[in-house]
MIDO-253543 format. One record per residue (C-alpha): x, y, z. Coordinates in steps of 0.5 Angstrom, whole numbers. Layout:
REM MIDO-253543
xx,yy,zz
X,Y,Z
...
***
This chain:
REM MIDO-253543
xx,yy,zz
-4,241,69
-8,238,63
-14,234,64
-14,229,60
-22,229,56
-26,221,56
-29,220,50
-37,222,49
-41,215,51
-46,217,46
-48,221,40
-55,221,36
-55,222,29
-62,222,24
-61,218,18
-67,220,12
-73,214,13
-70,211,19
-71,217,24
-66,217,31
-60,212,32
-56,213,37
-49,211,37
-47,209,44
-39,206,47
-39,201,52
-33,198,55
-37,191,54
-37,191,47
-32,188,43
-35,189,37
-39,194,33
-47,191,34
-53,194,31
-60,193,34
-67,194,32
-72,194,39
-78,196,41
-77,200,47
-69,203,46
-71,204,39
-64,204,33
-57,203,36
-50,202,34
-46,200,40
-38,201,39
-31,198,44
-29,204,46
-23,207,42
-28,206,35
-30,213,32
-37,214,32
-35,216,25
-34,208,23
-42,207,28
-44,212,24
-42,208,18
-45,201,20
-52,206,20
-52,208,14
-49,202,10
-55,198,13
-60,204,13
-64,198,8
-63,193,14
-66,198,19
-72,200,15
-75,193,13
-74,191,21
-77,197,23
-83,196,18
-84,189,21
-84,192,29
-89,197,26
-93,190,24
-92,186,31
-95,193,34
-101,194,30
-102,185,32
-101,186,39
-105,192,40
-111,188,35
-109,182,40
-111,187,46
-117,188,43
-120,181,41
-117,179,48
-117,183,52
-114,180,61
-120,179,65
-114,178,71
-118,173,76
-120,169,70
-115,168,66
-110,167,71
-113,161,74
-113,158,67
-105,159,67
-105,156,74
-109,150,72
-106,149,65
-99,149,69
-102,143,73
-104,139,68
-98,140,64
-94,139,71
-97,132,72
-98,130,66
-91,131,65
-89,128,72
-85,136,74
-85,139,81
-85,146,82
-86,150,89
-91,156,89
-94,159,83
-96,167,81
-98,170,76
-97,177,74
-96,183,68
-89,182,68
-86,187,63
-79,184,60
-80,176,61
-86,171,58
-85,167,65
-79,165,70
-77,160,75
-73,161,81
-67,157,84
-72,154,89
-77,152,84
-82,158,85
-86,159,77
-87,166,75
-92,166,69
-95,173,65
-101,173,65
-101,176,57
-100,168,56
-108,167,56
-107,172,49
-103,167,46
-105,161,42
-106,155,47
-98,152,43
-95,158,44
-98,158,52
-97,151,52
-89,152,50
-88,159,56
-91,154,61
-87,148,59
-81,152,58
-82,154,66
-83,147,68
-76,145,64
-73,150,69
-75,146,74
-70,141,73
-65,144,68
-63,151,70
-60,154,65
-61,154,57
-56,150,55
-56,144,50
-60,139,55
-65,145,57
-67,145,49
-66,138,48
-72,136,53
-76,141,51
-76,138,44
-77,132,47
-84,134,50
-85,139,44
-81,136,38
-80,143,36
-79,149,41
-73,152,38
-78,154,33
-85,155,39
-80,159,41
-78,165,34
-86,165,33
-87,167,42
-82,172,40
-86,175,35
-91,177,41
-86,181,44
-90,187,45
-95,185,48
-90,185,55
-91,193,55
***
């Protein structure tokens, strides 16, 4: 009797000036797809049925690539770290002046929402549930009041609009003029949701 063997899931290799990646299948994948992250570090993620040789490839090839978007990770830390210090979260404070500023963007914009909570939340700016509840992190009071402005307005857009298609985008510029944007310089503070 053979036993048939699955092929390995993962594999990490070390490459000169960019440390660890880790090569990884996924029956998700429908192509090789490179990523740079914070918290999971350099990946390349393959079908399964593709060599970790060709994932290793891809690695090598965009070795320059990886360098350069880990240097302005390393820089986004050291930002969210001075941000920290700067700003740091007095809680009771702060997360009354987010609530407050919902409400007034609330009204001023005619947006119902249910109820409202601030927490430190680790992976999202904010959300807003199906029955209209409004999540928003308090690392927003670090932000500058656009960039708070723009989380919160997201949040309220969701109220109405439940997905971010065309109509979703397509709102928030008209309450914003340029959210696609407001929403690359919000990515920036990334780390800051830790």
């Amino acid at each position: 009797m053979s036993v048939r063997m699955r092929p390995a899931a993962y594999r990490k290799i070390h490459i000169d000036g960019v440390g660890d990646v880790m090569l990884e299948r996924s029956r998700r994948a429908m192509h090789v797809n490179l990523s740079v992250r914070s918290v999971k570090g350099v990946r390349v993620v393959v079908p399964y049925g593709v060599s970790f040789e060709l994932a290793e490839q891809v690695a090598l090839a965009r070795a320059g690539w990886i360098r350069k978007h880990l240097a302005r990770m390393e820089q986004m830390r050291r930002e969210a770290e001075t941000l920290e210090q700067v700003r740091p979260i007095d809680f009771e404070q702060d997360a009354l002046r987010l609530i407050c500023r919902l409400e007034e963007l609330a009204c001023r914009h005619a947006f119902t929402y249910n109820k409202v909570r601030v927490k430190n939340q680790k992976t999202r700016w904010g959300s807003c549930s199906a029955k209209n509840n409004i999540n928003l992190n308090i690392n927003l009071a670090r932000l500058p009041e656009e960039l708070m402005d723009y989380a919160i307005l997201h949040e309220l857009v969701h109220t109405r609009i439940k997905h971010h298609g065309r109509l979703f985008w397509l709102e928030l510029d008209r309450l914003l003029g340029h959210a696609r944007l407001l929403d690359k310089h919000l990515n920036r503070y990334g780390l800051l949701l830790r």
